[in-house]
C-alpha positions as CSV (number, residue, x, y, z in Angstrom):
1,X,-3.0,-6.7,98.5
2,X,-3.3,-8.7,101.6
3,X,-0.3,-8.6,104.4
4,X,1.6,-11.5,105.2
5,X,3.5,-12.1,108.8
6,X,6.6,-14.5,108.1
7,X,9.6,-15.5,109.7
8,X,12.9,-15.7,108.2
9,X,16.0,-16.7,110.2
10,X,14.3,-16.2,113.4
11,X,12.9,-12.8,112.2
12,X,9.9,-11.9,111.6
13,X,9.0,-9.5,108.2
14,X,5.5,-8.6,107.0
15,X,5.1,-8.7,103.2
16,X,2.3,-7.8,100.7
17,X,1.0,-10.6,98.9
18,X,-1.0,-10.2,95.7
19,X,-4.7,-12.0,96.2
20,X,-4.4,-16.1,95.5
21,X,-0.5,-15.5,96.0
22,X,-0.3,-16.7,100.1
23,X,0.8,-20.0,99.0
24,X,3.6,-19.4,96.6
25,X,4.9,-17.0,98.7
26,X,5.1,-19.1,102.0
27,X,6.7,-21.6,100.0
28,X,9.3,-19.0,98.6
29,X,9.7,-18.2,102.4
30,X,10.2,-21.4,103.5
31,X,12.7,-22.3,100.6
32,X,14.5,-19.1,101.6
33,X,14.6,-19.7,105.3
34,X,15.6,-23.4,104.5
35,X,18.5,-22.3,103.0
36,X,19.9,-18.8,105.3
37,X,19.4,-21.3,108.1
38,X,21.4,-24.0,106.3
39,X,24.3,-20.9,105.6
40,X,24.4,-20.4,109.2
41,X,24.3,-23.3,110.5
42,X,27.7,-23.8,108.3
43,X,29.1,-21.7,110.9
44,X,31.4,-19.7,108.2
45,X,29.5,-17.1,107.4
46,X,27.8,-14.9,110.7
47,X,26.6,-11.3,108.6
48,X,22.6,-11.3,108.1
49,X,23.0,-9.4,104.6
50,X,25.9,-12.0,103.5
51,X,23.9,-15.0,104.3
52,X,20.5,-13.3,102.5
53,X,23.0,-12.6,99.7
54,X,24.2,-16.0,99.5
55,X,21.1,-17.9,99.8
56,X,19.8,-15.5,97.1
57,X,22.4,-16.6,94.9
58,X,21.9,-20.6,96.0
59,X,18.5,-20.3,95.2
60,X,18.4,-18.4,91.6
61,X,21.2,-21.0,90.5
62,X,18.8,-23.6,91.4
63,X,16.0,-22.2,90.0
64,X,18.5,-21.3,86.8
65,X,19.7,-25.2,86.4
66,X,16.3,-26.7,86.4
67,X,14.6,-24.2,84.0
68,X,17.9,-24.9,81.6
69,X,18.3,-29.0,82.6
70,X,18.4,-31.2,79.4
71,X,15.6,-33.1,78.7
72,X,15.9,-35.5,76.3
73,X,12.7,-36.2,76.1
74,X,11.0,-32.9,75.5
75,X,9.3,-31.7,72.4
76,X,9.8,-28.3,70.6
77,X,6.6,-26.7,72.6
78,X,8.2,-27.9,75.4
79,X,11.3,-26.1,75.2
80,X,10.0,-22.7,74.4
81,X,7.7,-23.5,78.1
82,X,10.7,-23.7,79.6
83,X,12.0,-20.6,78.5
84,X,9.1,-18.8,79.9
85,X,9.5,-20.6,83.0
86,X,13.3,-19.4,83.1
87,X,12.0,-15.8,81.8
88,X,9.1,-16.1,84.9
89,X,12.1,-17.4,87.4
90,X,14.1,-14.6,86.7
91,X,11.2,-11.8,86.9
92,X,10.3,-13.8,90.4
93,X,13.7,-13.8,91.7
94,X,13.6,-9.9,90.8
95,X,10.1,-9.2,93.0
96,X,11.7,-11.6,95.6
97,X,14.9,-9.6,96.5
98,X,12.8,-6.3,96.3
99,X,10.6,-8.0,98.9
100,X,14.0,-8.9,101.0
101,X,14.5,-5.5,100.7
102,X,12.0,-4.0,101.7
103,X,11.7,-6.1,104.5
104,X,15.6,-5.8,105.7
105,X,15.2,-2.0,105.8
106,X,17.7,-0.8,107.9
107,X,19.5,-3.6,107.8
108,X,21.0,-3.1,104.3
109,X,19.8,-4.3,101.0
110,X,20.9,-7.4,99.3
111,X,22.3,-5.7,96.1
């Protein structure tokens, strides 16, 4: 497993990443940081934990709308893709706050 050096927030965190996995993660960060930042720069909300906790939440409803979106269009086979994408989203989300975990420390865990 090969460490990553991110920042989140202003704050830097090394994670594991599985081999092949740099990119995905990265992008998870950036999604993440994209939205804590967005959260405080709202200017309501000034806890670390509550605004890793929120943009948690922001983020798996996101992920939870597109994997159950309508499409009109989509075949049987398609549906039952989707489903393993949702099932996939929600085993992701899972490993992701872990990470955040991990990675707060002593700052307190998200859940």
């Amino acid at each position: 497993m090969k460490q990553v050096e991110v920042t989140i927030l202003g704050q830097s965190y090394l994670l594991g990443c599985p081999d092949g996995g740099e990119k995905a993660l990265l992008e998870a960060v950036a999604a993440v940081d994209r939205e804590m930042s967005a959260i405080r720069d709202g200017g309501k909300v000034k806890a670390r934990e509550r605004i890793a906790v929120l943009a948690a939440l922001n983020l798996a409803f996101a992920l939870a709308e597109r994997g159950t979106a309508p499409n009109p269009a989509a075949e049987d086979s398609a549906e039952d893709e989707n489903a393993a994408d949702v099932k996939t989203s929600t085993v992701d989300i899972t490993q992701l706050i872990r990470r955040l975990d991990m990675a707060l420390g002593a700052d307190g865990q998200l859940l």
